[in-house]
C-alpha positions as CSV (number, residue, x, y, z in Angstrom):
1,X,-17.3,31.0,-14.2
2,X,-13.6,30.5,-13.7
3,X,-13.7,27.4,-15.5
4,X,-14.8,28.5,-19.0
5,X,-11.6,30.5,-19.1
6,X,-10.1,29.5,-22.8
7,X,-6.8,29.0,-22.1
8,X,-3.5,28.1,-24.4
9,X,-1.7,25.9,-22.0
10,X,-3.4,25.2,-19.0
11,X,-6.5,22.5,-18.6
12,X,-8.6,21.4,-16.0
13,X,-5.7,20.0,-14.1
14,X,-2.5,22.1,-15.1
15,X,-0.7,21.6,-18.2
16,X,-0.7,18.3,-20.0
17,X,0.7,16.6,-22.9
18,X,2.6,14.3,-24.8
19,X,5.8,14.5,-23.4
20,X,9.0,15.8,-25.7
21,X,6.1,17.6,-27.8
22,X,3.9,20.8,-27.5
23,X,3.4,21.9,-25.4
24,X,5.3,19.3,-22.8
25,X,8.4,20.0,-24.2
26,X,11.6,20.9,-21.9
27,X,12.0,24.8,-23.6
28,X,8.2,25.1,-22.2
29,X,8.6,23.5,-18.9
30,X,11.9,26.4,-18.6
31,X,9.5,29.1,-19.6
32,X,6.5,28.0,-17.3
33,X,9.1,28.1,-14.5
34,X,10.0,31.3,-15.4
35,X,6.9,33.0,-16.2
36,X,5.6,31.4,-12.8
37,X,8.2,33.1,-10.4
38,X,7.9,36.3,-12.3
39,X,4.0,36.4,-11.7
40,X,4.3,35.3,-8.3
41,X,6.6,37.9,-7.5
42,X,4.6,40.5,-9.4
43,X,1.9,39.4,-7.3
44,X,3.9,39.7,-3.5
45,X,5.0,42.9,-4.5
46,X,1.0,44.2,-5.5
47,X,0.3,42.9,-2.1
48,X,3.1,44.7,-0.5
49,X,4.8,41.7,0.5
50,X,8.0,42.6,-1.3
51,X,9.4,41.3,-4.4
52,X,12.0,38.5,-2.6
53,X,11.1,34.8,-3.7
54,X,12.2,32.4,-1.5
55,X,11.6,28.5,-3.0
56,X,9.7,26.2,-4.9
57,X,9.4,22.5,-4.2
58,X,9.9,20.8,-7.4
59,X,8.6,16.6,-7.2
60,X,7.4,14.3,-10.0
61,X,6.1,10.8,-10.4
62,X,7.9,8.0,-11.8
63,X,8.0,8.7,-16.0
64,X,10.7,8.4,-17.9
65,X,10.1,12.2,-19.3
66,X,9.9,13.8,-15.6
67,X,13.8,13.6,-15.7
68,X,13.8,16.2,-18.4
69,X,11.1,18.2,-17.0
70,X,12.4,18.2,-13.5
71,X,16.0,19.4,-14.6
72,X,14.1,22.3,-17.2
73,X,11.8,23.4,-14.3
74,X,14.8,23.8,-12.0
75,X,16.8,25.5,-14.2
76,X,13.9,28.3,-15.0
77,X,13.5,28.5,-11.4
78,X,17.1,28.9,-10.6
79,X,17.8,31.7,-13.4
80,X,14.7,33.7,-11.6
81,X,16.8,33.5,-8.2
82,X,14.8,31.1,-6.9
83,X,15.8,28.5,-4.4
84,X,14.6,24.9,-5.7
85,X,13.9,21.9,-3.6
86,X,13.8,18.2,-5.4
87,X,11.9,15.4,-3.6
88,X,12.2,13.4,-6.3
89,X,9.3,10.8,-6.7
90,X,6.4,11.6,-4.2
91,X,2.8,11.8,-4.3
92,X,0.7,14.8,-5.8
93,X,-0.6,15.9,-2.3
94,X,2.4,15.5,-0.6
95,X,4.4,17.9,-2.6
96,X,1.0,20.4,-1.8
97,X,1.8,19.5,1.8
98,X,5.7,20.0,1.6
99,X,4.9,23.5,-0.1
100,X,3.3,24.7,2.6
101,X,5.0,23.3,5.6
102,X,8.7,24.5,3.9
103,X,7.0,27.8,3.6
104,X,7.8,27.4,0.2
105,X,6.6,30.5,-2.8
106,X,5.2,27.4,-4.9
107,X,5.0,24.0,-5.5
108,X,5.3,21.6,-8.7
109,X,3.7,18.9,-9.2
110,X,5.5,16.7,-12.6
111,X,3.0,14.3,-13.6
112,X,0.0,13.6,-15.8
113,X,-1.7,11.5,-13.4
114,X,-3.3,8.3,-14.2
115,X,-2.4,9.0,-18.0
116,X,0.3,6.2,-19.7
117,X,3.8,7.1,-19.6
118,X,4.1,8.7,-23.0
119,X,2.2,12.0,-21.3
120,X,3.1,14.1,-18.9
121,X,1.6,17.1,-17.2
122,X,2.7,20.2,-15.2
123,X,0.8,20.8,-11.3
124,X,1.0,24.2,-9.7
125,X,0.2,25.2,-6.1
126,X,0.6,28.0,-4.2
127,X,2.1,29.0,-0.8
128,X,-1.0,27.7,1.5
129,X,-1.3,23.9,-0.8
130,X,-4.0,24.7,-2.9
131,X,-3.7,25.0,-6.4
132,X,-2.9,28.3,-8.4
133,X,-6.3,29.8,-9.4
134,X,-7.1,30.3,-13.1
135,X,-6.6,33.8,-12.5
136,X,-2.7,33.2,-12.0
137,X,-2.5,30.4,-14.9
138,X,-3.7,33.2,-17.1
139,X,-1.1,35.4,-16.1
140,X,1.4,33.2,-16.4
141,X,0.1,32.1,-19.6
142,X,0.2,35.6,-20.9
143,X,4.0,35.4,-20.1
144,X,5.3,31.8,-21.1
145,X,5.4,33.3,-25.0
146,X,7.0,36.4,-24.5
147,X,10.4,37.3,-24.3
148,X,11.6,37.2,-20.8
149,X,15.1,38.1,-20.7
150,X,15.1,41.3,-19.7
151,X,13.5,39.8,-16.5
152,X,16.7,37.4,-15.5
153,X,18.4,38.6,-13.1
154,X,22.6,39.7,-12.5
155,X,25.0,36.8,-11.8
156,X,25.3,37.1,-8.3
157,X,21.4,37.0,-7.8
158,X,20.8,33.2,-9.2
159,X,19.9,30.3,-6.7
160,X,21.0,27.0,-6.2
161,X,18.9,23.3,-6.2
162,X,19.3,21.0,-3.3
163,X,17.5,17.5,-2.7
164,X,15.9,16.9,0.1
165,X,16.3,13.4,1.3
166,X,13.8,13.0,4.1
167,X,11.0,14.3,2.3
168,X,9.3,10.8,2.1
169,X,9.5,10.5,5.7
170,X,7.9,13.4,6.5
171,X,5.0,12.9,4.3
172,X,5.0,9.1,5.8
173,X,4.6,10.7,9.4
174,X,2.1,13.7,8.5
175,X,-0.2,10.5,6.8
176,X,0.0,8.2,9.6
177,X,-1.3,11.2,11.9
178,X,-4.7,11.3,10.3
179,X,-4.9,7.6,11.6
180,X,-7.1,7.2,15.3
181,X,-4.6,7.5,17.7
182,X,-3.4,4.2,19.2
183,X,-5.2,1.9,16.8
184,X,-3.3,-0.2,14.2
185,X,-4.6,-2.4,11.4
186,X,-3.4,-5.9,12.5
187,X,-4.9,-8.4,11.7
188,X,-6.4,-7.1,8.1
189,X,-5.1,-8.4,5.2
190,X,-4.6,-5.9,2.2
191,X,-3.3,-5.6,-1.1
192,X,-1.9,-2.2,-2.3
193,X,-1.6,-1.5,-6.0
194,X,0.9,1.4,-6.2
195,X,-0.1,2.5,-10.2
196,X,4.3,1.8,-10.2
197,X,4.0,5.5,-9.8
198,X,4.5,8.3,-7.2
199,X,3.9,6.0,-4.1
200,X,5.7,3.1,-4.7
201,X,7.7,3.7,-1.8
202,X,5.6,5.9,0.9
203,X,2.3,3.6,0.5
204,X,3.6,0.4,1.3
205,X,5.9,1.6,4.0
206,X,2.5,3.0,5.6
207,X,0.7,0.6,5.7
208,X,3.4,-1.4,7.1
209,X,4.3,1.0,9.7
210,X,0.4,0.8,11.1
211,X,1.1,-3.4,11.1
212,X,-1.5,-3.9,7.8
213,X,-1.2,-7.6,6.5
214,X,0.5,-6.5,3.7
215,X,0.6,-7.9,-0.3
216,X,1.8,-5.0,-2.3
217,X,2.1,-5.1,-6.3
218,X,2.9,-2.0,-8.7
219,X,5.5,-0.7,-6.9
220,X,8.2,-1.7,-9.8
221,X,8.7,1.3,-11.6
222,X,10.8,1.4,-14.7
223,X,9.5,4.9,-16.1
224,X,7.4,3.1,-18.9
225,X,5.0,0.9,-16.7
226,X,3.3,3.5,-14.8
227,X,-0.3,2.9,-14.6
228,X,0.3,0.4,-17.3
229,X,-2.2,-3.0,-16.1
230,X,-1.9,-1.6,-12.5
231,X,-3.1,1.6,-10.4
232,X,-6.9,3.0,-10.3
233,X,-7.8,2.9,-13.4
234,X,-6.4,-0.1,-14.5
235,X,-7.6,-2.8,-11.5
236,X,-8.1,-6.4,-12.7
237,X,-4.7,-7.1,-11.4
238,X,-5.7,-5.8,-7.8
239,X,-9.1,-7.7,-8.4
240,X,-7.9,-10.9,-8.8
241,X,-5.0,-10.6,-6.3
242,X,-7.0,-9.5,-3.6
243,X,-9.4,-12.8,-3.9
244,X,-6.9,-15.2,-4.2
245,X,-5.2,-14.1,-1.5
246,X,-8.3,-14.4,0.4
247,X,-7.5,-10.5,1.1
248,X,-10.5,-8.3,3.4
249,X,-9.7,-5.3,1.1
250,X,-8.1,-4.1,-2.3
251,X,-6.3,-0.4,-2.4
252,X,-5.6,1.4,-5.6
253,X,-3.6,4.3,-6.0
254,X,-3.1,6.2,-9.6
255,X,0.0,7.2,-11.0
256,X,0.5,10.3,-9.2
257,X,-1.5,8.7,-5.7
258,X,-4.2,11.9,-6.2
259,X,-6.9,9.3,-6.7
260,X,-8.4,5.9,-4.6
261,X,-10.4,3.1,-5.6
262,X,-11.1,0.3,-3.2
263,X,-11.7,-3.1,-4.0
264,X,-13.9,-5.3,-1.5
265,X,-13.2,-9.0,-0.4
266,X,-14.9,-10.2,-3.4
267,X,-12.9,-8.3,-5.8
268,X,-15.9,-5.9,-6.9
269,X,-14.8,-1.8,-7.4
270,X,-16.1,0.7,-4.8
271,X,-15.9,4.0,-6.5
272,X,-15.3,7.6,-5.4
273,X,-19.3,8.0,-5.1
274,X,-19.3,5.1,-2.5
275,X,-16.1,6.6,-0.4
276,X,-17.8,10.0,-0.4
277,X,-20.8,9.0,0.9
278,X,-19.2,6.5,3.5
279,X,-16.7,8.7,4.6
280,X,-19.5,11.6,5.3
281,X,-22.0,8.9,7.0
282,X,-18.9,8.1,9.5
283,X,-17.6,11.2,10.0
284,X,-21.6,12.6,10.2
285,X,-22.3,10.1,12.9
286,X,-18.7,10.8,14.5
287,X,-19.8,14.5,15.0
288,X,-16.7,15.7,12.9
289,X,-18.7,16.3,9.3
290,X,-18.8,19.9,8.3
291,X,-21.3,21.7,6.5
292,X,-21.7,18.9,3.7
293,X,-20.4,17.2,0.8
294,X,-19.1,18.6,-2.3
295,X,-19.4,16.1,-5.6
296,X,-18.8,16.9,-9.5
297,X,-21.6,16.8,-12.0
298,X,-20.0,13.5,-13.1
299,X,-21.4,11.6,-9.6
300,X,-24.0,9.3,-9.7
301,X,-27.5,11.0,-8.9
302,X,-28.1,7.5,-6.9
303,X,-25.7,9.3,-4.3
304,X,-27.6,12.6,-4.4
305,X,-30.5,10.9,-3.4
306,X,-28.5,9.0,-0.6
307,X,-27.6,12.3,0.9
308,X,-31.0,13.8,0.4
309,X,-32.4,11.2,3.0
310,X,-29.6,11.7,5.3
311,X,-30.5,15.6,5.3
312,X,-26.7,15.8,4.8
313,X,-25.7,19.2,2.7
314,X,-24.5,18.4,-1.2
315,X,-23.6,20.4,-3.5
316,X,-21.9,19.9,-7.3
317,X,-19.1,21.6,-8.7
318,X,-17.5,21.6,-12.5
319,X,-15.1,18.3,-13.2
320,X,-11.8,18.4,-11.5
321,X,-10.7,18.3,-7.9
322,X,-9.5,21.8,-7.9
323,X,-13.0,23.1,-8.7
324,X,-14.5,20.7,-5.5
325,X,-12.1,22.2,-3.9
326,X,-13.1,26.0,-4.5
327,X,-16.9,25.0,-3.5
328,X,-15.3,23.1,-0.3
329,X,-14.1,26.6,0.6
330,X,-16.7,28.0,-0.6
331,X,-19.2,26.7,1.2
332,X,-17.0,25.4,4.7
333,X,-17.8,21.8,3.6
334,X,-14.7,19.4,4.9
335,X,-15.7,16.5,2.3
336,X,-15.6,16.4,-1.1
337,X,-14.4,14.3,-4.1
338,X,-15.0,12.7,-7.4
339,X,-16.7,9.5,-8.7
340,X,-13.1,8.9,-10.4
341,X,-11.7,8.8,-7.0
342,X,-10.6,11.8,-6.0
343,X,-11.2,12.3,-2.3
344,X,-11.0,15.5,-0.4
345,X,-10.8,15.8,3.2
346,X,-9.6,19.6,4.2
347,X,-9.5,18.7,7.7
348,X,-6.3,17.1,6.5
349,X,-5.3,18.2,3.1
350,X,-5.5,20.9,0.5
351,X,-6.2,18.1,-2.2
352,X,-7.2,14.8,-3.4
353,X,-4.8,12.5,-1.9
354,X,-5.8,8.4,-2.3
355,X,-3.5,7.3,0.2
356,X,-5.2,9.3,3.4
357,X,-8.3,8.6,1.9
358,X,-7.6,5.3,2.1
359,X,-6.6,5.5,5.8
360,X,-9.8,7.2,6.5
361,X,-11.7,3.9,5.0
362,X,-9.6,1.7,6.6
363,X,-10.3,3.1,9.9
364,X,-14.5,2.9,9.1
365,X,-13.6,-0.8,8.6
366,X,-11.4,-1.7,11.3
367,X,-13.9,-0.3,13.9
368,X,-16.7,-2.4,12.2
369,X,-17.4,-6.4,12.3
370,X,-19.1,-6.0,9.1
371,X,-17.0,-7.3,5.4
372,X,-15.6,-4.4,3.6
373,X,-18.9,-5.6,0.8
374,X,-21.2,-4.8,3.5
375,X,-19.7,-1.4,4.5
376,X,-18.6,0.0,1.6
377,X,-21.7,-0.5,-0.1
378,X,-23.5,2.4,1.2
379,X,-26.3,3.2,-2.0
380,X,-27.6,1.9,-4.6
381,X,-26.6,3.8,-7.7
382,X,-28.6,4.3,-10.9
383,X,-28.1,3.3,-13.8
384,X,-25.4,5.7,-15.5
385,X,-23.8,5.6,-19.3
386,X,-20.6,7.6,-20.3
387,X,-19.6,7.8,-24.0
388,X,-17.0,9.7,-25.2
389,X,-17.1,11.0,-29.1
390,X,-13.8,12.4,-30.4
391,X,-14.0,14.7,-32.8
392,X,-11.2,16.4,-35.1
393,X,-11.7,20.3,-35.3
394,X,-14.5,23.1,-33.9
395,X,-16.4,22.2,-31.1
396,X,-19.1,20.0,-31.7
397,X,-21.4,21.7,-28.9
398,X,-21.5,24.7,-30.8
399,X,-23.5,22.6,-33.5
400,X,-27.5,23.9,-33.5
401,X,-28.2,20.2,-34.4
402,X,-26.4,19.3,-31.1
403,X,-28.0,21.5,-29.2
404,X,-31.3,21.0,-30.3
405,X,-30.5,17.3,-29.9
406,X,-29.3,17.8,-26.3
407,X,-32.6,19.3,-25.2
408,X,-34.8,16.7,-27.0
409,X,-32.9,14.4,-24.8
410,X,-32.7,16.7,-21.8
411,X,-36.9,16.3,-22.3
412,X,-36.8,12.3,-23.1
413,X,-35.7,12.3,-19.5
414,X,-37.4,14.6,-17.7
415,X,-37.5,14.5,-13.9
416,X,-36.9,10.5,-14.0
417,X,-32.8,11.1,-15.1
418,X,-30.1,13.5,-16.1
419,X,-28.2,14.4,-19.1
420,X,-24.4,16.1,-18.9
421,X,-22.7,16.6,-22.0
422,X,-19.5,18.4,-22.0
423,X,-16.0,18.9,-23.5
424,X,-13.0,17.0,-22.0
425,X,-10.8,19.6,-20.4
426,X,-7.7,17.0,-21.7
427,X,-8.8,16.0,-24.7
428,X,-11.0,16.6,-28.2
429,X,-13.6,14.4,-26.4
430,X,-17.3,15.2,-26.3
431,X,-18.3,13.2,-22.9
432,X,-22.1,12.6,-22.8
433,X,-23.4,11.1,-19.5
434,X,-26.7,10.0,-18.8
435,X,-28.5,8.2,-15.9
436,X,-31.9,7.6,-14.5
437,X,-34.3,5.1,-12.8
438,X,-34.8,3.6,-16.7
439,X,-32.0,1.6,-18.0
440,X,-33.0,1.2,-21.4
441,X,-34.0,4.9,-21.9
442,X,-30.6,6.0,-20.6
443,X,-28.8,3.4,-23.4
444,X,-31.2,4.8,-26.2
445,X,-30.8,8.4,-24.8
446,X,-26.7,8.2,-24.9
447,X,-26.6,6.1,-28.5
448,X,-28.8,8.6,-30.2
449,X,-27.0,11.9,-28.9
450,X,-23.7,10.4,-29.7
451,X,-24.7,9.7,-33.1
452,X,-25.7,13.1,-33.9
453,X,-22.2,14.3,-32.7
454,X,-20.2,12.0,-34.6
455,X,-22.4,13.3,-38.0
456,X,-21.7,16.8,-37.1
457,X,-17.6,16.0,-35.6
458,X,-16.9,13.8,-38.8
């Protein structure tokens, strides 16, 4: 499978890293840049399509270190003869949207998501939005360490950079489209927690535009606060604030607005699991859900079930949007997402984007009487444990302790749970998950397998 490609550079979700060290560093950033419009260009000219590149739309979220990366990235571009766009600071999808509708060669994406400030990460996607395949990271890996200046070509063939200033708005417009038609949401109160990342600006203004009762908070970047007490994965601020403002619903964004978590009118989280199956339910009952839903192996089997006595389609795909994404194409499904929060709705977009998914709840909830507690709350999910186990060196799954633990515990819980233990595509983390209809079983399942893994990763 394309996702057990070992590769030098590129994870789960582009390249990512401490930023001002390997391999975010700003000589790297020049040479992915490089490497990436020679490969592309290699590519158009295999297909026949000539070997012209036209321009790359180049955006970033709000860290301190996408300066440096953004000015590196244009620069490779630039000495490759390509024509580079700068949006500045704008959501991950959005810069997947502006690639395509500029009929742009490629689009970068300068973030590392919901990570703190000190990392920072490198997003590719192609000509149609959707992200390069691992195919093309390879071959642009292949490239990044070799010696590419007998590729640069003559003086008069290098490009230019240009900003362009209404790229917001456009974004801002295409959003509000995905909204029902002549329907607003006055009258609901909402609190927006912008991450003080990538849609600090666009979300609020929104949201506004469609005349939300509006409290917004994390929308003061300072390229050091991003994600930092605020955003998706960080939501007590967002909790509290939406219950003492007496608020019908809580939105969280992440630092690069890829991601959505929803907070209800009592301040308790509603999770990627619970939008998914929401979202699928309304649009099922609309008459506008395709084929199924798409989940990772990370979601809840609580929402398996759900579907299952809805005799709506579901299918799981390897962690990371971009692999929902392939089985949503795949399979013609037109929902799909992650338990983190990443929500995919092709009929819109080519990849998670929180802020349309968050439209798409809103409007569930503005056409019902019901609290967002009541409508949100759409299954009962099982009880699930996720421990993480870091380990220094080797892989730990390689072990034949490990594996010989993982399938005593694989046979602990039989047909009453499941067991997923992987590697972090980010990090030298062993993540084993467990969940099941037995609480205690899943506790003792997950503290046991851990503790083998630390004896063998010590």
């Amino acid at each position: 499978m394309s996702e057990l490609i070992e590769k030098k550079y590129f994870g789960t979700d582009g390249i990512r890293g401490t930023a001002n060290s390997f391999p975010m560093t700003a000589d790297i950033a020049l040479k992915v840049a490089m490497a990436t419009a020679h490969v592309l260009r290699s590519i158009k000219a295999e297909q026949g399509l000539g070997k012209a590149m036209n321009r790359v739309v180049i955006g970033k979220d709000t860290r301190l270190s996408g300066y440096m990366v953004e000015q590196a990235m244009g620069s490779g571009f630039v000495s490759m003869g390509m024509e580079v766009i700068l949006t500045g600071p704008l959501p991950t999808p959005a810069i997947a949207r502006l690639t395509n509708s500029l009929r742009a060669d490629v689009g970068v994406m300068i973030s590392a998501s919901h990570n703190p400030y000190q990392d920072n990460g490198i997003k590719l996607f192609g000509s149609d939005g959707y992200k390069l395949s691992d195919e093309i990271e390879m071959r642009i890996e292949a490239m990044i360490d070799q010696d590419m200046s007998d590729l640069l070509p003559a003086p008069d063939k290098l490009a230019k950079a240009s900003r362009l200033d209404d790229a917001p708005g456009r974004y801002i417009e295409y959003i509000k489209r995905s909204f029902p038609k002549g329907k607003t949401l006055g009258g609901m109160k909402v609190v927006v927690d912008c991450a003080n990342g990538a849609a600090y600006k666009v979300a609020p203004q929104v949201l506004w535009e469609l005349e939300a009762d509006l409290t917004v908070i994390g929308n003061t970047p300072n390229g050091r606060n991003i994600n930092d007490g605020f955003g998706a994965t960080d939501t007590k601020n967002l909790q509290e604030r939406v219950v003492s403002e007496g608020a019908d619903i809580g939105i969280a964004l992440d630092g690069d607005a890829d991601r959505l978590i929803v907070v209800d009118e009592k301040g308790t989280l509603i999770d990627g699991d619970q939008i998914m199956a929401l979202l699928a339910t309304a649009k099922r009952d609309q008459g506008f859900l395709r084929g199924g839903v798409v989940a990772t192996v990370m979601s809840n089997l609580g929402l398996e079930r759900y579907f299952e006595s809805e005799n709506i389609a579901f299918e799981r795909a390897s962690v990371g949007d971009r692999y929902v994404v392939e089985k949503m194409r795949e399979k013609d499904f037109n929902i799909g997402g992650e338990q983190s929060g990443h929500i995919v709705l092709s009929d819109f977009g080519t990849t998670g984007d929180g802020l349309l998914a968050a439209l798409q709840v809103l409007s569930v909830v503005n056409e019902s009487s019901k609290s967002v507690s009541e409508i949100c709350h759409v299954f009962d999910p099982l009880p699930q444990l996720l421990k993480n186990v870091r380990y220094e060196s080797g892989n730990p799954l390689d072990n034949s302790n490990v594996v010989s633990a993982i399938a005593d515990a694989e046979q602990k819980l039989a047909k009453n749970g499941r067991l997923l233990v992987r590697a972090s595509g980010t990090e030298p983390l062993i993540r084993v998950m467990a969940e099941g209809d037995d609480d205690a079983l899943i506790n003792t399942v997950v503290d046991d397998l851990c503790g083998i893994i630390k004896s063998t990763a010590a």
